[in-house]
C-alpha positions in Angstrom: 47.0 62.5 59.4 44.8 62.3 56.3 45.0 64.6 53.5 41.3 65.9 54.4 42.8 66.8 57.7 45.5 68.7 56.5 44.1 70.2 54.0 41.2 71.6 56.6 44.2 72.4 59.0 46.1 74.3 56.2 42.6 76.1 55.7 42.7 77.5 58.5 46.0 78.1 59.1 45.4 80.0 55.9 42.4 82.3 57.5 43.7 82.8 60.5 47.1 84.6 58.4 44.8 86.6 56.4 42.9 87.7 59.7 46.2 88.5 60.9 47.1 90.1 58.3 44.0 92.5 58.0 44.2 93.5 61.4 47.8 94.5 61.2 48.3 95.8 57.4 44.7 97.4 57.3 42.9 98.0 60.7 45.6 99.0 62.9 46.4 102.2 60.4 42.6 103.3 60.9 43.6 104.1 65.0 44.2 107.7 65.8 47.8 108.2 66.8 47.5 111.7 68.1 51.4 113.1 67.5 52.8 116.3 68.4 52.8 119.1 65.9 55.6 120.5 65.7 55.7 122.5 62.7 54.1 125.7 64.2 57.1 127.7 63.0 57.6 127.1 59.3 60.6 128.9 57.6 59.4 131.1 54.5 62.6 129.0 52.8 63.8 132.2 51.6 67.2 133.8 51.9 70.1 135.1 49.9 73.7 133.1 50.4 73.2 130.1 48.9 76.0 128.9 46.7 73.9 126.3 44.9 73.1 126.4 41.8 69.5 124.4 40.3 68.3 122.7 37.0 65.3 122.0 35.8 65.6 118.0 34.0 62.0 118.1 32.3 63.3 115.6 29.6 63.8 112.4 30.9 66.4 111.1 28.4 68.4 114.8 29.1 67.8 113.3 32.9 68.9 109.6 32.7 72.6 111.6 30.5 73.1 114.1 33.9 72.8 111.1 35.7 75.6 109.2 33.6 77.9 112.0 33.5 77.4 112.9 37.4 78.6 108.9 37.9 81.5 109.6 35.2 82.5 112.9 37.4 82.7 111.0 40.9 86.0 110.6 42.1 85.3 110.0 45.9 81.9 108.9 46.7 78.1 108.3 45.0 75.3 107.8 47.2 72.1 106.8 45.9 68.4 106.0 47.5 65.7 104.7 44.4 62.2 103.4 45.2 63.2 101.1 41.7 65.6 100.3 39.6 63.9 99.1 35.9 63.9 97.5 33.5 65.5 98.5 30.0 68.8 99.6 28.2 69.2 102.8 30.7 69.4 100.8 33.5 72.2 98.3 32.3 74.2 101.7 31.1 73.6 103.2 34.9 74.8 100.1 36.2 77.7 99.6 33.9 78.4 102.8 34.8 78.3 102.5 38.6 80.4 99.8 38.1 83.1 101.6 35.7 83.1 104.3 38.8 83.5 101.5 41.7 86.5 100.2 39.6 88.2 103.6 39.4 87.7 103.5 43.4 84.8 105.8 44.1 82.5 104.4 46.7 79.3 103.8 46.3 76.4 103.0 48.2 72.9 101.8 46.7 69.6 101.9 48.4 66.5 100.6 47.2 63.4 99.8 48.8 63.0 96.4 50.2 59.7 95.0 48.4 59.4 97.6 45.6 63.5 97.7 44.3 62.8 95.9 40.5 66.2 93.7 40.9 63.9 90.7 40.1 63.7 88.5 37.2 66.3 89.0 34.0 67.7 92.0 36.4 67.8 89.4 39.4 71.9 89.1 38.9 72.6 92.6 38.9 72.3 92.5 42.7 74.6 89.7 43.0 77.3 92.3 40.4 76.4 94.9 42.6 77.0 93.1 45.9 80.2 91.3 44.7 82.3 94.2 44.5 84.3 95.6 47.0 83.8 99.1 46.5 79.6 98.8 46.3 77.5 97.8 49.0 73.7 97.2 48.1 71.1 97.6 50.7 67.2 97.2 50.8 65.1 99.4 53.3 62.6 97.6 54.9 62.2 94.0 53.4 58.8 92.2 53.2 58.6 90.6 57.0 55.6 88.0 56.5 55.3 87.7 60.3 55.0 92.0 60.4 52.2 92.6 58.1 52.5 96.3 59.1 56.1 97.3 58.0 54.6 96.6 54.4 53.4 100.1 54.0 57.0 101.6 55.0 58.1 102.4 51.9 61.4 103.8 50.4 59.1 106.5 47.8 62.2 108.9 48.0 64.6 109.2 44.7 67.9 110.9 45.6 71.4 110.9 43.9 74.6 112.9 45.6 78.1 112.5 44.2 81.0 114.1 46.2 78.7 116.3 47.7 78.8 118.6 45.0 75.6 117.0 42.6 72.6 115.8 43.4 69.4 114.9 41.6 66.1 114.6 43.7 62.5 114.3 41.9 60.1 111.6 40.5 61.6 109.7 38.3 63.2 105.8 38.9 65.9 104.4 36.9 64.4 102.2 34.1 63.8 103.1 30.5 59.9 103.9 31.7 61.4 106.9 32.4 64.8 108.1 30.3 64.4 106.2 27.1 64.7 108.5 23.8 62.4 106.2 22.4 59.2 105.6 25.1 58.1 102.5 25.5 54.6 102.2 25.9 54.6 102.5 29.4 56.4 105.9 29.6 55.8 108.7 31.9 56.5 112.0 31.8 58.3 113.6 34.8 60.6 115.8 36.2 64.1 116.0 38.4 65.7 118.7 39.7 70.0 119.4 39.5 71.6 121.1 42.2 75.4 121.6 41.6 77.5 123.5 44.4 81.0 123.6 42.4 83.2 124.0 45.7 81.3 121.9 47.8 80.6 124.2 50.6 79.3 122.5 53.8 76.4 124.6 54.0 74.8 123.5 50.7 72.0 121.8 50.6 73.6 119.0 49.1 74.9 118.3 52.3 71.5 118.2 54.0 70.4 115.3 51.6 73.7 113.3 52.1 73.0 113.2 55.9 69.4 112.1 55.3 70.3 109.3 52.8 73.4 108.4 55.6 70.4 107.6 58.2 68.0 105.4 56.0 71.3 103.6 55.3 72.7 102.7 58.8 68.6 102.4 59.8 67.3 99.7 61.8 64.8 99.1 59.4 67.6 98.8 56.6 69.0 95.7 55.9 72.3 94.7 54.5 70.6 91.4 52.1 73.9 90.0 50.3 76.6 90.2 52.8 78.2 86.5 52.1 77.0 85.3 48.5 77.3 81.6 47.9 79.2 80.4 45.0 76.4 80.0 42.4 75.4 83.5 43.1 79.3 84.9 43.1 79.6 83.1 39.5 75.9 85.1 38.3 77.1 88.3 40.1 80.4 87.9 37.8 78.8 87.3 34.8 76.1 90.0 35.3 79.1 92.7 35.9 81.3 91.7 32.9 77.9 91.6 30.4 77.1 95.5 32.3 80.5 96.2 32.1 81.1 95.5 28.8 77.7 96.7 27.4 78.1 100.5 29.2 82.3 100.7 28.0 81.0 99.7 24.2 78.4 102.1 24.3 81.6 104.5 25.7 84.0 103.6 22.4 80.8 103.8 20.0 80.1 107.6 21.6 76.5 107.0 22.1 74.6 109.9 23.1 73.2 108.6 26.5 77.0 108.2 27.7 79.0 110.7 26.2 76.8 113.6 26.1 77.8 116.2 28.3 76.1 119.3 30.6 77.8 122.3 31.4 76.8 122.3 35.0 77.2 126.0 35.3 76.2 127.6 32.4 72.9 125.6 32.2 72.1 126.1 35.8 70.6 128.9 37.4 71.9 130.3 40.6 69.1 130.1 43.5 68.9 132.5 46.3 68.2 129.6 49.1 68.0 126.0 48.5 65.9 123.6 51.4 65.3 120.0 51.5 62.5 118.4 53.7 61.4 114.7 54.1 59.1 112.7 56.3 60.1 111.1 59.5 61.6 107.1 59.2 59.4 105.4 61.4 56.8 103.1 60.9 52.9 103.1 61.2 51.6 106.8 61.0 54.1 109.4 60.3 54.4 112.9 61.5 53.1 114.5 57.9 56.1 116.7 57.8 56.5 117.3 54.0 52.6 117.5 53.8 51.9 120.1 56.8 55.1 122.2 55.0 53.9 122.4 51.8 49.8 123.1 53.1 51.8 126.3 55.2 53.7 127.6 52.5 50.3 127.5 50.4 48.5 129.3 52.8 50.6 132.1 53.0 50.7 132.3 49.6 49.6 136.3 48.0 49.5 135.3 44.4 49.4 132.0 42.9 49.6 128.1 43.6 50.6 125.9 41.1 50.4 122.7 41.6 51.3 119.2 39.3 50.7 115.9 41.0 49.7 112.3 39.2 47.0 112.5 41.5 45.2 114.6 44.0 43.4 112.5 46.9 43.5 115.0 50.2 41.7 112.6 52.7 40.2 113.4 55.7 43.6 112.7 57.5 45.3 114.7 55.2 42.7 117.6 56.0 43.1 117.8 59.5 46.1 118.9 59.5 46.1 121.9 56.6 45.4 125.3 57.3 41.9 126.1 57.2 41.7 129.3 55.8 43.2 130.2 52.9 43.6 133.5 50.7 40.7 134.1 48.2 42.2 136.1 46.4 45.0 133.8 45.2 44.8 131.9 41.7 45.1 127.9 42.3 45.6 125.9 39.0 46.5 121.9 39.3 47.2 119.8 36.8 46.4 116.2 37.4 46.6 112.7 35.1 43.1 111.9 33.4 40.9 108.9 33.0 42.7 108.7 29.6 46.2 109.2 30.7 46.6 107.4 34.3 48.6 104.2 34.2 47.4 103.9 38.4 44.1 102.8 38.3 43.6 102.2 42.2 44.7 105.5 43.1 43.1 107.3 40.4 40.1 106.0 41.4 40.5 108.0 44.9 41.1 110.9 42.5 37.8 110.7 40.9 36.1 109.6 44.3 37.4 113.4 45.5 37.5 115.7 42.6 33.8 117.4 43.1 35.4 118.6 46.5 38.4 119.6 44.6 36.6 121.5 42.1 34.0 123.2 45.1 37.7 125.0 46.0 37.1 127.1 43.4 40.8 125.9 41.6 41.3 126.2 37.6 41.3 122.2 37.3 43.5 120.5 34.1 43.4 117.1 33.2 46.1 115.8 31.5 45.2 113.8 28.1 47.6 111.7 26.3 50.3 110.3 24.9 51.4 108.7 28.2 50.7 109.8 31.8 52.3 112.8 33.7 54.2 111.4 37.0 55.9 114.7 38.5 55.5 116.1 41.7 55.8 120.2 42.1 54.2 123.2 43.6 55.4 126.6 42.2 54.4 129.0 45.0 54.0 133.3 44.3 56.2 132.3 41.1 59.4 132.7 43.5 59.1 129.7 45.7 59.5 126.4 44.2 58.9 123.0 45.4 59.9 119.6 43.7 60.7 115.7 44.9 59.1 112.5 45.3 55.6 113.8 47.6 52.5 112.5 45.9 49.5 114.3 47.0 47.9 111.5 48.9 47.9 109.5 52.2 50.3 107.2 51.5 53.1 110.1 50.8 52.0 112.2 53.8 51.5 109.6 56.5 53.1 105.9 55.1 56.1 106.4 52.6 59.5 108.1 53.1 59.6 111.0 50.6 61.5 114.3 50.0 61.3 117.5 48.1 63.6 120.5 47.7 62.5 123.8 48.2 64.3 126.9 45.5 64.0 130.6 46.2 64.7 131.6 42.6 62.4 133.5 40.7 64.3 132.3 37.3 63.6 128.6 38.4 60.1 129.1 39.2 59.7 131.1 35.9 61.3 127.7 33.6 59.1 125.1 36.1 56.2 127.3 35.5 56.3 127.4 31.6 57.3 123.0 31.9 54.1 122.9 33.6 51.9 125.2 31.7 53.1 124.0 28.7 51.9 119.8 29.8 48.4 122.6 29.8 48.5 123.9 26.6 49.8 121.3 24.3 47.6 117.9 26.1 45.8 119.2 28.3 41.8 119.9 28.9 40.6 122.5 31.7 37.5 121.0 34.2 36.4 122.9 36.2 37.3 126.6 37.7 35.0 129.0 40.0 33.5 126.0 41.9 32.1 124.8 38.4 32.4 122.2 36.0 33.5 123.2 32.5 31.4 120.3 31.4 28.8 118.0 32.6 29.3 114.8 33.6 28.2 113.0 30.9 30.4 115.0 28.0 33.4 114.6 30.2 32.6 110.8 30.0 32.2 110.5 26.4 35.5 111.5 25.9 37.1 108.8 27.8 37.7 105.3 26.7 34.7 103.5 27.9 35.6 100.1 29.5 38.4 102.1 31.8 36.3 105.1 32.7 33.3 102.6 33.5 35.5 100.8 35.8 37.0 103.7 37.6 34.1 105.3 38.0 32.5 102.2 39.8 35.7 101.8 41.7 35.7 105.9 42.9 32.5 104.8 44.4 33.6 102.1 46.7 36.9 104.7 47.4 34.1 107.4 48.6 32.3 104.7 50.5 35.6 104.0 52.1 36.2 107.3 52.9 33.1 107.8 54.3 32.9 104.6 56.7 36.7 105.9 58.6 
């Protein structure tokens, strides 16, 4: 055969995969699924005997030393499920030290998601380190399947540590020095994780709860198990990988750097919460039952006082609408604070943001945009200033209906009080108020002087397509 002929055969070899591949990664998603609601009776998540105890991490370097020194305490098991690990010094520290642990013979188990996990380039051989010893088992949920163009939107979006069943962190933040580095690189966020520490390891904390759900993504049918026999070239990396991690977290050990040897009093700087919950989304593919979504809507209806809300972005999409509450308290005081033109690092779903935010603002909510330096990237609801809420759910589709994610739910005025003043403080210091009473604070064409010109022009244009979009399905 010719080279004209293969090259008209590869052609369309070519379009037929990317017709393929729009009906099955795009199209399909846009077909009702009509599921069964069952979330008519939604918990208040209140009550009085829990023996957990909760802290707020707002500071993401204080967050990457808990994480350290909850690997340093493990004596039996560690358990972890990350969308990423990242690059930077904090991630070869938690690595050395994960490897430190599996030497002393903890257990550990480490979860990533299949397509978005970061073990690629100069952290390529960590995976062969982590694989190659015989206390770790590494483990990627849902890799990319070029022949099943619609398991690419089943992501792993949860991040979830347990140790022994008596720590766990849950929140929004990946491993990487993005978001614990003293220093920020230029790509920093600012986020947030939340501490629960159940000293005694009682089996109805909600520690336990999270354990179990991490236990089923791991054993999954949709997990797979990538490095199970490792070839000699990739045993020689894996071992060079673990003595440079090894050696670079037990220097930093002996040189008593902060980042390792710092320690928390669990108890003292926790607060004691009257109930603890943890909900997720379903693991199944296509669309998901919008569990965490429908929750959190519930709990905001019923609210009597206040919603606060933080979120990188806000999209509620007309999927998303259907199944919230339709009537809502007037007399409660809504404030969200969001990223702004200025600040977000996420251009494509920003631009949904932008696409919505005149129906946002025609709630009648006190609207903030956050200004820099860097971008705001937790996830939290603070409801009646008793009821908090915080995890990995994104206000958007792709957390309600697509993604796995999680968030833990506090009963503990005291909590809600500190998560409160984090929040209103990312208000006060960098932050610019929108809109409230159904109005803009500003017109359109003063809010857009103050952004930078070449991004706000594009994601502008871009919000108009996204409204389009919406419009069209």
């Amino acid at each position: 055969m010719s080279v004209k002929k293969l090259s008209k055969v590869f052609l369309l070899v070519l379009l037929i995969y990317v017709f393929y591949v729009c009906v099955t990664a795009v199209a399909i998603f846009y077909i009702p699924i009509e599921k069964e609601d069952n979330l008519k009776n939604v918990p208040s998540f209140l009550g009085k005997d829990s023996k957990d105890r909760v802290l707020l991490l707002e500071n993401g370097y204080d967050s990457g030393i808990a994480r350290i020194q909850m690997i340093k305490e493990a004596e039996q098991s560690i358990d972890i499920a990350y969308y990423s690990l990242g690059k930077g010094e904090t991630t070869e520290l938690f690595l050395g030290a994960l490897l430190d642990a599996a030497d002393r013979g903890v257990r550990i188990r480490v979860l990533l998601d299949g397509i978005c996990h970061g073990l690629r380039g100069k952290m390529s051989d960590a995976r062969y380190a982590l694989a190659l010893h015989k206390n770790i088992e590494l483990r990627y949920y849902e890799s990319i399947n070029y022949l099943k163009p619609w398991t690419w939107h089943n992501r792993l979006h949860d991040k979830i540590m347990t140790v022994d069943q008596k720590l766990s962190i849950i929140g929004g933040r990946n491993i990487g020095d993005k978001y614990l580095a003293k220093k920020p690189p230029e790509d920093f966020v600012y986020d947030r994780d939340l501490l629960i520490y159940n000293a005694k390891q009682d089996t109805g904390s909600v520690i336990v709860q999270m354990h179990r759900y991490m236990s089923d993504l791991w054993s999954h049918p949709y997990t797979n198990k990538p490095y199970s026999d490792l070839s000699k070239r990739q045993k020689k990396k894996g071992k060079e990988s673990s003595a440079a991690l090894t050696t670079t977290y037990k220097n930093a050990v002996s040189e008593q750097r902060e980042f390792v040897s710092s320690s928390i009093n669990w108890e003292q700087s926790s607060v004691k919460a009257n109930h603890v919950s943890f909900i997720h989304n379903p693991i199944e593919r296509f669309h998901k039952q919008p569990i965490v979504w429908q929750t959190l809507s519930i709990l905001a209806e019923r609210a009597q006082k206040s919603v606060i809300i933080q979120s990188p972005y806000i999209i509620p999409t007309k999927p998303m609408k259907k199944v919230i509450p339709q009537k809502t308290n007037s007399s409660v005081e809504w404030t969200i604070l969001t990223n702004s033109v200025k600040s977000t690092p996420n251009i494509m779903a920003f631009s949904g943001y932008l696409g919505t935010r005149d129906d946002i603002v025609q709630t009648g909510v006190k609207l903030y945009e956050y200004q820099k330096p860097y971008s705001i990237h937790g996830k939290s609801i603070v409801y009646d200033q008793n009821l908090s809420a915080v995890g990995s759910f994104n206000l958007d589709s792709r957390s309600a209906f697509l993604n796995t994610d999680s968030m833990v739910l506090i009963d503990s005025s005291a909590f809600a009080d500190q998560l409160t003043n984090a929040i209103e403080k990312k208000i006060t210091d960098n932050s610019i108020l929108v809109a409230e009473n159904k109005q803009y604070i500003e017109s359109a064409e003063e809010r857009k002087e103050k952004e930078p010109i070449i991004k706000g022009t594009f994601l502008h244009a871009l919000s108009k397509i996204t409204i389009l979009w919406r419009r069209l399905i």
